[in-house]
Backbone bond lengths (Angstrom), bond angles and torsions (degrees), N, CA, C in turn:
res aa  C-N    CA-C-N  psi(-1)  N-CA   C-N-CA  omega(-1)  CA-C   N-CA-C  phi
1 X - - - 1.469 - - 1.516 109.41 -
2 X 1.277 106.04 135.41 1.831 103.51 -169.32 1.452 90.44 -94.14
3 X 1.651 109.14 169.48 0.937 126.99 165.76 1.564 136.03 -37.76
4 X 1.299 105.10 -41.55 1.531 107.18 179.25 1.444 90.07 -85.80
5 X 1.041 159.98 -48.56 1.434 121.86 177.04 0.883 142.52 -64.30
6 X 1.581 120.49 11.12 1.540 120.03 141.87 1.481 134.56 -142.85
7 X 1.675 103.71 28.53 1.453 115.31 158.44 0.965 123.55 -135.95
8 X 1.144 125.87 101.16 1.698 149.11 161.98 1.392 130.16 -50.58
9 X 1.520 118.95 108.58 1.692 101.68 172.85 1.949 96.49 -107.28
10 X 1.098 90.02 27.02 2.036 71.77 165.27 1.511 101.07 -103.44
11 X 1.020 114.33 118.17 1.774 112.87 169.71 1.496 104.46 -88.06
12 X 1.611 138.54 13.37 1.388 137.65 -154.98 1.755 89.89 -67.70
13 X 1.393 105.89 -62.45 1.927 124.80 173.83 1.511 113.28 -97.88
14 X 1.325 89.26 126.71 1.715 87.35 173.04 1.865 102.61 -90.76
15 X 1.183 99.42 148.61 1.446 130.64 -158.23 1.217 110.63 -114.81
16 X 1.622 139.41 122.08 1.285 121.16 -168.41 1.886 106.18 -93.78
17 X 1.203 127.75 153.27 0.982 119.18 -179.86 1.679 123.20 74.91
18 X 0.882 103.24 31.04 1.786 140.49 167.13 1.442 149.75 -83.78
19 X 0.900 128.67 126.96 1.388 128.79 -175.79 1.943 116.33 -105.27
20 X 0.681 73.80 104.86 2.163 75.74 -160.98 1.865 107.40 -85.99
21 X 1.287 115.28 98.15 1.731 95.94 -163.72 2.296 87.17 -97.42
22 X 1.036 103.58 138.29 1.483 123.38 158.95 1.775 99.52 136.74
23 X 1.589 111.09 -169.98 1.555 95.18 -166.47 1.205 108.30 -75.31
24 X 1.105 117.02 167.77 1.247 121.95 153.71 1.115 137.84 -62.54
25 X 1.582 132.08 -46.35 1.066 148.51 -174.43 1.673 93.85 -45.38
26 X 1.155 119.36 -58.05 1.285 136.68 -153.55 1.940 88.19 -79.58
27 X 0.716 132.68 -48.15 1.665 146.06 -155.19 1.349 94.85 -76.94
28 X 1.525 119.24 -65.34 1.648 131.06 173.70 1.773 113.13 -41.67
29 X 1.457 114.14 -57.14 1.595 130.54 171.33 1.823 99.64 -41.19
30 X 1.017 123.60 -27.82 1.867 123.02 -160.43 1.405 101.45 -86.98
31 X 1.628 107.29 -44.19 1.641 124.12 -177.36 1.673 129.51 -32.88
32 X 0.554 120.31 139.95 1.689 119.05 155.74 1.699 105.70 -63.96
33 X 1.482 116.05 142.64 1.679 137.50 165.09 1.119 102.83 -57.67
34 X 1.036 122.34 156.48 1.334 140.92 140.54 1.254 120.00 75.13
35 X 1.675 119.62 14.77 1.667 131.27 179.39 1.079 120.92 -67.47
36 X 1.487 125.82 -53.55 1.506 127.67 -146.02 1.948 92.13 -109.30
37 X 1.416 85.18 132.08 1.659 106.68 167.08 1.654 110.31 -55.88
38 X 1.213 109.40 -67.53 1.786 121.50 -162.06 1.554 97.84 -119.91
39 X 1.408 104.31 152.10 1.688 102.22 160.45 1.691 83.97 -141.01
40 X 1.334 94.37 166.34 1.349 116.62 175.36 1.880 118.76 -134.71
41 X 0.969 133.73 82.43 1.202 133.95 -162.15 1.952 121.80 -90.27
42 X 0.971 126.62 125.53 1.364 133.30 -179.59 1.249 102.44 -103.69
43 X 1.559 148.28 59.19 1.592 131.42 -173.87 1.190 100.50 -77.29
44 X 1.399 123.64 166.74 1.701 158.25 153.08 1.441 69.30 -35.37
45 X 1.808 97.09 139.92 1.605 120.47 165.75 1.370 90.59 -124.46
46 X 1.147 144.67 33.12 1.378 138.45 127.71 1.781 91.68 86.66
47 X 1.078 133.13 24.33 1.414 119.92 -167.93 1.483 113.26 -129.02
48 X 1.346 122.14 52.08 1.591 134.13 -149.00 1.652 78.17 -127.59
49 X 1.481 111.57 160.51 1.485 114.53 154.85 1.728 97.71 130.63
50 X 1.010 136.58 -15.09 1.414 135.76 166.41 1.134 145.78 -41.81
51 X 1.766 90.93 -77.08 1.272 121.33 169.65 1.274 117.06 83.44
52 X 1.632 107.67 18.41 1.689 104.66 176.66 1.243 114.02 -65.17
53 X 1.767 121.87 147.15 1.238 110.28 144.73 1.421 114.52 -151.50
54 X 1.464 133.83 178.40 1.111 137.48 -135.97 1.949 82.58 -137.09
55 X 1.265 111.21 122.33 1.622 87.41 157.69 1.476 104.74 -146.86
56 X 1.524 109.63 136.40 1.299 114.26 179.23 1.647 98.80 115.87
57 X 1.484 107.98 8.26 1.671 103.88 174.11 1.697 113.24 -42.73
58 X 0.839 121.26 156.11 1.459 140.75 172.65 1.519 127.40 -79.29
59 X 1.366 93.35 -42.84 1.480 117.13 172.74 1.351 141.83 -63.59
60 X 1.510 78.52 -47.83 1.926 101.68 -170.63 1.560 117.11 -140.75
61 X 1.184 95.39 -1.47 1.465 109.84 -173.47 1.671 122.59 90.34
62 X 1.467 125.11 -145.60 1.614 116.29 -171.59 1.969 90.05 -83.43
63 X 1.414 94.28 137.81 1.519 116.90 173.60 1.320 121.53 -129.96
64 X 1.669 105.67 128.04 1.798 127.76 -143.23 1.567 88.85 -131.56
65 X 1.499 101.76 123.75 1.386 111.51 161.31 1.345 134.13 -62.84
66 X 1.148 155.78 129.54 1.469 129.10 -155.80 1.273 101.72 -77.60
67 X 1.515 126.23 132.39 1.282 152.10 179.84 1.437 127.50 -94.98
68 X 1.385 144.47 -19.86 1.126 151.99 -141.14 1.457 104.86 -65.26
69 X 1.272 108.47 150.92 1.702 120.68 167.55 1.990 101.45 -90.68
70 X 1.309 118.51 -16.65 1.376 114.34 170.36 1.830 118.92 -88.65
71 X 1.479 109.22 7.55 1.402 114.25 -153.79 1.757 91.29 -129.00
72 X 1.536 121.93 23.37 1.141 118.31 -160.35 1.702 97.27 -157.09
73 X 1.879 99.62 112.28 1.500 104.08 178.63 1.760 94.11 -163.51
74 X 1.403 96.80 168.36 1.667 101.78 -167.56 1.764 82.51 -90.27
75 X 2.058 82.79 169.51 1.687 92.29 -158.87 1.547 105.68 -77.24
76 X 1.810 128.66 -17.81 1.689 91.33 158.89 1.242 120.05 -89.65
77 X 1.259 133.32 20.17 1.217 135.34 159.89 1.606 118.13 -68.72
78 X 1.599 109.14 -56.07 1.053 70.89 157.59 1.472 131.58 -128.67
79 X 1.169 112.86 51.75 1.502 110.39 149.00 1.969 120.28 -71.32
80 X 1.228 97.29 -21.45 1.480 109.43 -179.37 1.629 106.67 -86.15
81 X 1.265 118.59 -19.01 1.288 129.99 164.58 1.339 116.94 -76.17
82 X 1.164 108.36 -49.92 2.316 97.90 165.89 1.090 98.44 -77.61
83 X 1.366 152.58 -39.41 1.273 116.29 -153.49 1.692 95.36 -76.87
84 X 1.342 139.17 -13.92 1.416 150.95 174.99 1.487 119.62 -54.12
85 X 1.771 101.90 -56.74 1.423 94.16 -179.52 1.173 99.76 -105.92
86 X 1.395 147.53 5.17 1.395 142.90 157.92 2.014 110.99 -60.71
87 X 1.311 92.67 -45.87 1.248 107.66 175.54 1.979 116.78 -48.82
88 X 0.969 92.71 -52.93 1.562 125.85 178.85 1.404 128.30 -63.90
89 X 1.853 101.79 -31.36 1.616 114.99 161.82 1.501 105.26 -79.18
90 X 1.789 126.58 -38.29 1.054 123.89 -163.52 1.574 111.87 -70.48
91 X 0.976 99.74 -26.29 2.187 100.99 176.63 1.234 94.78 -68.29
92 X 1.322 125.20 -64.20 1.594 129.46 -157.29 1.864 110.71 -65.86
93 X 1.104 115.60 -25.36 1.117 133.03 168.52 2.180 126.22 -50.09
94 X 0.977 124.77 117.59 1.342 131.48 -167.37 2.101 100.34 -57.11
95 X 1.266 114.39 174.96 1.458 95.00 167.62 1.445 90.19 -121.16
96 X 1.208 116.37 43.24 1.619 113.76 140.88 1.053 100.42 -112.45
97 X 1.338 159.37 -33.79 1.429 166.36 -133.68 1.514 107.17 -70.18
98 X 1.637 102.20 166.40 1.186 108.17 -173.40 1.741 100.94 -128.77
99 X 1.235 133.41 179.25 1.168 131.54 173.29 1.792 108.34 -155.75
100 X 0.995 117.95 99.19 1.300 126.95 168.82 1.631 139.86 -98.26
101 X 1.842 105.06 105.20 1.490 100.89 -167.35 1.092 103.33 -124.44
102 X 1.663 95.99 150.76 1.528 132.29 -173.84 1.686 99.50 -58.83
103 X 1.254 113.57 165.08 1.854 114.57 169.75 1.434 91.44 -174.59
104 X 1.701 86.50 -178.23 1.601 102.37 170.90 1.876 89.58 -151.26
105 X 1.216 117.78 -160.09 1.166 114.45 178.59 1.658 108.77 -95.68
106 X 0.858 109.37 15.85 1.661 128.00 -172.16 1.763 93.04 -87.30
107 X 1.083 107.65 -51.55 1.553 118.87 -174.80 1.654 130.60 -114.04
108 X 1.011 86.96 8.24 1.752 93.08 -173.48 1.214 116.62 -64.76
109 X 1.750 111.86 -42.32 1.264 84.43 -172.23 1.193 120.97 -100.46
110 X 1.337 141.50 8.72 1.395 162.62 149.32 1.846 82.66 -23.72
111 X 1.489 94.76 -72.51 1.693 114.32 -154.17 1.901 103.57 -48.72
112 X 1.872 92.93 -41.44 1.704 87.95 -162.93 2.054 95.28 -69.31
113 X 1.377 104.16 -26.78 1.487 105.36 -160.74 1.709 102.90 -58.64
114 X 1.085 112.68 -59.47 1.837 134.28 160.98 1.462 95.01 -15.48
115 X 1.505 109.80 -110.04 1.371 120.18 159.11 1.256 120.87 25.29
116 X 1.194 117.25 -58.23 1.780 133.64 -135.86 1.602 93.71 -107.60
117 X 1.648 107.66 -34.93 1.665 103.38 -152.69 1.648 82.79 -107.93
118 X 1.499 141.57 1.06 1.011 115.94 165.21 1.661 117.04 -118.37
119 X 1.347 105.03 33.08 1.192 130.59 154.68 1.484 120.04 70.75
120 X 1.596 103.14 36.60 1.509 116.56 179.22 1.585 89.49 -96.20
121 X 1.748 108.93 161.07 1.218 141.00 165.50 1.286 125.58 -107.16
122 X 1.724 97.43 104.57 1.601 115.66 -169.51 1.695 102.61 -68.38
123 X 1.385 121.87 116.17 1.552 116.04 173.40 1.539 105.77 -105.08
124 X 1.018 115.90 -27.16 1.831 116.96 171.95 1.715 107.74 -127.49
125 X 1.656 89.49 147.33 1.396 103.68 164.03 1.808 105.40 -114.99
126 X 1.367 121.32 67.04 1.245 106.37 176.00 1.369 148.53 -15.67
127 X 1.468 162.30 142.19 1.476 121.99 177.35 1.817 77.32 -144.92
128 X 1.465 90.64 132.68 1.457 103.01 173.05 1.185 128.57 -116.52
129 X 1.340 113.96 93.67 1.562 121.70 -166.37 1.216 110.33 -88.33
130 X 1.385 95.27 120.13 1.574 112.50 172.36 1.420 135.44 -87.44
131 X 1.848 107.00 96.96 1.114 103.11 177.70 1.412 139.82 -36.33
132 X 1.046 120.08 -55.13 1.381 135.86 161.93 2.201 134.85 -78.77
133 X 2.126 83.69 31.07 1.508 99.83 172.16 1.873 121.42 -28.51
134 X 1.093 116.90 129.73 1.771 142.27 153.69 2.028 90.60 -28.29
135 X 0.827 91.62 111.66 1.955 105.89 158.57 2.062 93.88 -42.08
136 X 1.728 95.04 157.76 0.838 140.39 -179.91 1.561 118.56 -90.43
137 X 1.441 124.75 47.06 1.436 123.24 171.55 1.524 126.30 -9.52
138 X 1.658 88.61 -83.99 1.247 116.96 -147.68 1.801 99.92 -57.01
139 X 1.709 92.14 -40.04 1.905 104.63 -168.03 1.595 106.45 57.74
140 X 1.539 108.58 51.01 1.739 107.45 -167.99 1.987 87.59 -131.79
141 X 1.602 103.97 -21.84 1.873 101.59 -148.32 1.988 68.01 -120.99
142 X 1.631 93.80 -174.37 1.470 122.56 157.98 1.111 96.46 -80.18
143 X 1.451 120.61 156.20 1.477 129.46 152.85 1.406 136.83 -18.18
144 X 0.617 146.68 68.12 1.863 133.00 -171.60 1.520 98.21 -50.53
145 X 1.451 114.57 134.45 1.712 111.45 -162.20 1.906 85.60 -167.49
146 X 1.280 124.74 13.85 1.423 97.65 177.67 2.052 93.17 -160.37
147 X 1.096 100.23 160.28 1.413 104.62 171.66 1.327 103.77 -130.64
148 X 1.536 112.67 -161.09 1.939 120.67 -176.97 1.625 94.13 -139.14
149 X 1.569 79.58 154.51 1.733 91.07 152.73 1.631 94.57 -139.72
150 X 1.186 115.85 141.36 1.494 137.58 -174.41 1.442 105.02 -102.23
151 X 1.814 118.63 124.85 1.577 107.61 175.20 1.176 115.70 -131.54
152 X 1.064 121.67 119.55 1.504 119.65 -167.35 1.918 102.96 -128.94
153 X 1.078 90.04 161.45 2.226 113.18 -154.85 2.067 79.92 -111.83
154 X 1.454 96.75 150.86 1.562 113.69 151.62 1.645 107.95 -77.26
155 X 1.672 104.20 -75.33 1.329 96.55 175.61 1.503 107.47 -136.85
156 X 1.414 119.37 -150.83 1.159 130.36 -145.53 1.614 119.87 -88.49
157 X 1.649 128.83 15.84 1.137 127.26 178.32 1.694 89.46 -159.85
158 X 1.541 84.65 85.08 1.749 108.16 169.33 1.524 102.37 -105.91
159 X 1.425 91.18 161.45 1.498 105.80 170.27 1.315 127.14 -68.88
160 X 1.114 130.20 133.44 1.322 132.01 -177.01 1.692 113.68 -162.68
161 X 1.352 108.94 105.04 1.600 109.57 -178.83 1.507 120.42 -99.42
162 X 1.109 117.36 66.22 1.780 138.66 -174.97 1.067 93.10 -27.32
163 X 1.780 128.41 -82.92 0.820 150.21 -122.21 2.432 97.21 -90.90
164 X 0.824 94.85 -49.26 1.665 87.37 166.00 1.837 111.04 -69.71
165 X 1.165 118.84 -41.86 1.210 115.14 -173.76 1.724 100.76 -46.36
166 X 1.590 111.59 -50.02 1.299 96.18 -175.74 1.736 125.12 -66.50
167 X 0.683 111.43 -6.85 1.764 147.21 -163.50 1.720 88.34 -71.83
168 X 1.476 117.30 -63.51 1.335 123.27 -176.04 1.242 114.69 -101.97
169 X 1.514 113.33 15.55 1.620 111.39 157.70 1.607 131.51 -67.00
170 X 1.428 104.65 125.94 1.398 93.53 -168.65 1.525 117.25 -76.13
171 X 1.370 116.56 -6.36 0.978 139.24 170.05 1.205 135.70 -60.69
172 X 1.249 149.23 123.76 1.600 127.09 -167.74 1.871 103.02 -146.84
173 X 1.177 108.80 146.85 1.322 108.85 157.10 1.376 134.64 -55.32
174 X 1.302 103.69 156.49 1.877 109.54 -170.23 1.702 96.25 -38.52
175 X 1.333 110.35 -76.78 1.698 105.05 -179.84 1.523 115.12 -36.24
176 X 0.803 124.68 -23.58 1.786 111.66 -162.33 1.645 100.12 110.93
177 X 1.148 124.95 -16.75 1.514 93.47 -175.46 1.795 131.37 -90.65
178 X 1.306 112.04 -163.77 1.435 86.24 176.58 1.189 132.72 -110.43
179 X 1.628 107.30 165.27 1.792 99.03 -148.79 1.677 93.34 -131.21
180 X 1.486 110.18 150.36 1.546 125.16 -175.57 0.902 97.10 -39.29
181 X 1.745 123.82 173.40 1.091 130.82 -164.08 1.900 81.03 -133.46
182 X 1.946 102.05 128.75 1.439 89.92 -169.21 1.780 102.88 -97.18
183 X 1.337 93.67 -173.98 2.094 87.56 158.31 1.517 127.38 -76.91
184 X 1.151 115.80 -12.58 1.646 121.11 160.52 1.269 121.67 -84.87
185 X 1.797 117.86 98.52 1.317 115.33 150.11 1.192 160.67 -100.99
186 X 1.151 120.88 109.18 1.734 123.87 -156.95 1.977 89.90 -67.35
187 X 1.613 109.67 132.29 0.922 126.08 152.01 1.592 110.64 -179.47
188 X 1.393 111.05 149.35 1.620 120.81 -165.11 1.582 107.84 -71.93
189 X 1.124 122.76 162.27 1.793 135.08 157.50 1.312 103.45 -51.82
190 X 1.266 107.52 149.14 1.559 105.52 -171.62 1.898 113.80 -60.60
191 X 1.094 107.53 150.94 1.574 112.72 -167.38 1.297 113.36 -139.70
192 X 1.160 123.92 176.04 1.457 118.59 161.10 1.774 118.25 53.28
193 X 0.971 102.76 178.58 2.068 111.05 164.79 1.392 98.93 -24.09
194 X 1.153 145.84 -59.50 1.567 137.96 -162.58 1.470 99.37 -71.62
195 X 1.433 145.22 -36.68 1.089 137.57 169.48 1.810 115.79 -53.63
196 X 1.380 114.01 98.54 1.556 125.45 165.76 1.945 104.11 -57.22
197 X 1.351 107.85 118.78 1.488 109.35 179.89 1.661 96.47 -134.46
198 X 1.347 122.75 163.83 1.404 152.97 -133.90 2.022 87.33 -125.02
199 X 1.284 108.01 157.82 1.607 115.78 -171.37 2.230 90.12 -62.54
200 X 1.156 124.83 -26.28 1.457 111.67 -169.26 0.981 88.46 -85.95
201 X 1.863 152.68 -10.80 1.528 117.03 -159.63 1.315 96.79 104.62
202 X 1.202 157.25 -74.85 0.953 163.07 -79.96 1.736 105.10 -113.30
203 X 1.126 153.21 90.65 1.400 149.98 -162.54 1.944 104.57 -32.96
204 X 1.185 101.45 145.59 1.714 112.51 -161.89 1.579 92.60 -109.50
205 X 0.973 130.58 5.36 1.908 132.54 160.78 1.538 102.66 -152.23
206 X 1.093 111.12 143.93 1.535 115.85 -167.45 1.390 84.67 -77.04
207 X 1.692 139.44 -58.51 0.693 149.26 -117.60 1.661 111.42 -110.93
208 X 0.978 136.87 -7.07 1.506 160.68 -145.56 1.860 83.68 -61.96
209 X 1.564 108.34 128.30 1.170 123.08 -178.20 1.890 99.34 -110.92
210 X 1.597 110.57 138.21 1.069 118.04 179.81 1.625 127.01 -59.29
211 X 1.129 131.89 143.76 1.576 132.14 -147.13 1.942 93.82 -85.68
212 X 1.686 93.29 -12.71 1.361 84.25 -177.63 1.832 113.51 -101.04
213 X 1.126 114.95 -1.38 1.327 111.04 158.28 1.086 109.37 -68.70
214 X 1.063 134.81 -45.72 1.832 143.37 -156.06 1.672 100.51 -73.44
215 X 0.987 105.38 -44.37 1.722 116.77 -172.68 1.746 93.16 -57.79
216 X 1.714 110.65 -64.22 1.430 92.85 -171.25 1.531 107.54 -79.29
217 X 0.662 135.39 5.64 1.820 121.77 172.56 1.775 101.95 -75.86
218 X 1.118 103.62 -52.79 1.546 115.08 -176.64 1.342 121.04 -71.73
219 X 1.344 110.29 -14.67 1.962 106.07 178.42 1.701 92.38 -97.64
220 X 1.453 122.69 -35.28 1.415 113.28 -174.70 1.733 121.88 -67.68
221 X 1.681 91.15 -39.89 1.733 103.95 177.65 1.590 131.51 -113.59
222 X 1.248 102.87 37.58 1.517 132.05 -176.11 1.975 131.10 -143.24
223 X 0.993 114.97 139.04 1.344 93.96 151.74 1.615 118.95 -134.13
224 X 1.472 117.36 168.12 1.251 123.14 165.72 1.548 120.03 -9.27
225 X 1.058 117.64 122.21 1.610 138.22 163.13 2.061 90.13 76.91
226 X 1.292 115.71 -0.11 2.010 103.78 159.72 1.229 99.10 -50.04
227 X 1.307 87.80 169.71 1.670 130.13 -160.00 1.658 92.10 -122.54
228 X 1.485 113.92 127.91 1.662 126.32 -152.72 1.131 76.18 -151.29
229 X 2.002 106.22 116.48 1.566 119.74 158.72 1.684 105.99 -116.20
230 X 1.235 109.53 152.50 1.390 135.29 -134.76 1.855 87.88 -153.15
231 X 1.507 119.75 76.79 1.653 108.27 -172.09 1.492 100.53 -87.67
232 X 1.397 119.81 -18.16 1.802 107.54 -174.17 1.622 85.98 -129.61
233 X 1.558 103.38 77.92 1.800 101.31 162.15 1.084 137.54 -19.36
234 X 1.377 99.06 -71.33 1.707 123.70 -171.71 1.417 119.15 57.74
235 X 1.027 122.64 -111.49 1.385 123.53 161.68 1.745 138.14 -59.15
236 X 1.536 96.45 -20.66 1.257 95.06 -178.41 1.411 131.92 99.79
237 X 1.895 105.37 -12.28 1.372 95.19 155.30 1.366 163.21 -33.76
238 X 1.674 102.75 -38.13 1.609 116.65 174.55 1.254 93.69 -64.44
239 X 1.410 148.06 -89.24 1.105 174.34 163.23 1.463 92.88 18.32
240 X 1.298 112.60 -84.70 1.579 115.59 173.40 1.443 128.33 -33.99
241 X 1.240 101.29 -52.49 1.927 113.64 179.04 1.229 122.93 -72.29
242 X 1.506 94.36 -22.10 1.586 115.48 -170.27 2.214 96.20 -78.85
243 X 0.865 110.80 -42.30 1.354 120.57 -157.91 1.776 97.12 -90.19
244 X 1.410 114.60 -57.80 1.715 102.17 171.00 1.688 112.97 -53.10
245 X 1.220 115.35 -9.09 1.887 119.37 178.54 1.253 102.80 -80.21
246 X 1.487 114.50 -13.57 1.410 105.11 -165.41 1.840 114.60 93.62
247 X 1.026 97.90 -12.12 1.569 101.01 -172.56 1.657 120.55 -81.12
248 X 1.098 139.81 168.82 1.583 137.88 163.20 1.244 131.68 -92.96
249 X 0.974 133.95 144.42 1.802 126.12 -159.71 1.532 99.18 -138.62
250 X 1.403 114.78 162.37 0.847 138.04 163.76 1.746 116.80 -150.04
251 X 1.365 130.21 140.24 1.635 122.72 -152.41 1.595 91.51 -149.16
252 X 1.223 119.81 128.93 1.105 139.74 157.52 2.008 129.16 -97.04
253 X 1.141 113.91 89.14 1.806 92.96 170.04 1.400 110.77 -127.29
254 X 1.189 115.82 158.63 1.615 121.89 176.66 1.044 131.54 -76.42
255 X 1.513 113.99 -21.40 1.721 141.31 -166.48 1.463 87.53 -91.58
256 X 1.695 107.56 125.08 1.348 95.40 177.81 1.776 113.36 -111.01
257 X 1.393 104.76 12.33 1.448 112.36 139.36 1.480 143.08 -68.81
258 X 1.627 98.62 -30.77 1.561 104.84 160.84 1.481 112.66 -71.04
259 X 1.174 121.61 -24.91 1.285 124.85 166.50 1.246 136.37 -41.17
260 X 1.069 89.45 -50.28 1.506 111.85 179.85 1.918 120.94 -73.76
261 X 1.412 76.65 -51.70 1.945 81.12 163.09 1.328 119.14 -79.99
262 X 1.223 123.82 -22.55 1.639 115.32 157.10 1.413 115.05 -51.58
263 X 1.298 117.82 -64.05 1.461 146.31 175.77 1.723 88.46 -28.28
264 X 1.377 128.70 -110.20 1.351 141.66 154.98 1.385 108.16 23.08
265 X 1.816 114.10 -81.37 1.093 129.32 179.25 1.679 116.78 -44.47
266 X 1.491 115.18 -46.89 1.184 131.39 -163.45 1.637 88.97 -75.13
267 X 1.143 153.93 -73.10 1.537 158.15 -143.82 1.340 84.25 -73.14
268 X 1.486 146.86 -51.96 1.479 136.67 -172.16 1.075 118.00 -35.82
269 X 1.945 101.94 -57.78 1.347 84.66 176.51 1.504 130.14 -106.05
270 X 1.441 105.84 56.32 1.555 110.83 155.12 1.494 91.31 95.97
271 X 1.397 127.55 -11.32 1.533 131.95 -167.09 1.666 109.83 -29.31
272 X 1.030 161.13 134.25 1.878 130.18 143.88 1.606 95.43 -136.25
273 X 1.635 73.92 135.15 1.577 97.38 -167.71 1.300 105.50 -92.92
């Protein structure tokens, strides 16, 4: 499959099963209201600028602070930056829809403040504890060992599939049977085969979100043949998980190197857009 059949720079029509490279903000503004069932968002948590790194870890191997020149803006910048593309998912968004974003405590409350003043209803504060947490540098803080995903409803008859969520809980009661699926999920940073890496080794998105978060966001707040927007791609996860669910995607990123390894990633597995 060549390139133009599955990356688009006309944002005039949104296209299901797409790869959209320029911003979003600007890409989302072109859209039609009221399309997409679920979004799932990963934005810049604003916490780049260091440049620590660790090499020769023991654990996990060489460890890189996230660095980006796109992950780096003063704080009303970007508070004026979520309320922008938050703003921008909420038109395009169904009023059954759901909207689910990535954070850390770096950004949360930007995200919950947003949220609040454009009159969505936060029902989860996710917390994603990471088994396999980033070492402890500084030895100044506690560990950093968990992140969030934030989920908030337009209005009052959203999607929600209780009853499968428990279905794919890995979790089970003392007997064996099956048990709710809570807001704390234990699962590691991406590892192994699911980790996308560069000819040195070196991870090819700082940021690469696990295939198994995506799975439960999308079986709980979606159904079959929805429409799953993805405004800061990156790697291409939604896209993938979104499409073995049976579901439809559409992915927006600006980096047109993430592009490319989305792109890649996406044709592997059999994707056609």
């Amino acid at each position: 499959m060549g390139r133009e059949a599955l990356i688009t720079a006309n944002a005039n029509e949104m296209k299901i099963n797409k790869l959209y490279l320029g911003d979003c903000i600007k890409i989302m503004s072109e859209w039609p209201e009221k399309k997409i069932d679920l979004i799932f968002a990963d934005p810049p948590y604003n916490l780049s600028g260091n440049g620590l790194k660790w090499k020769g870890n023991k654990t996990g191997g060489d460890w890189f602070m996230m660095n980006e020149e796109w992950d780096r803006m003063t704080e009303p910048e970007y508070l004026q930056f979520t309320k922008d593309w938050i703003s921008g998912c909420i038109r395009l968004l169904k009023d059954s829809g759901s909207i689910y974003i990535s954070c850390t405590y770096h950004n949360i409350a930007e995200i919950m403040l947003v949220l609040k003043q454009l009159g969505l209803k936060i029902k989860n504060v996710i917390t994603w504890q990471k088994t396999n947490a980033m070492p402890n540098m500084t030895k100044r803080v506690f560990t950093h060992s968990s992140e969030f995903v934030v989920w908030a409803v337009k209005e009052k008859k959203w999607v929600f599939h209780y009853e499968e969520l428990k279905r794919i809980n890995p979790e089970r009661q003392k007997d064996g049977s099956l048990k709710q699926m809570r807001d704390v999920w234990l699962m590691p940073l991406v590892q192994g085969k699911e980790r996308l890496r560069g000819v040195k080794g070196r991870a090819l998105h700082p940021t690469q979100k696990p295939e198994e978060m995506l799975k439960r966001i999308i079986v709980a707040s979606s159904n079959k043949g929805d429409l799953v927007l993805d405004p800061f791609l990156g790697s291409g996860t939604t896209a993938v998980v979104a499409k073995v669910l049976g579901r439809n995607w559409a992915g927006i990123e600006k980096q047109k190197k993430y592009i490319t390894v989305a792109k890649k990633r996406i044709l592997s597995q059999n994707i056609s857009a």
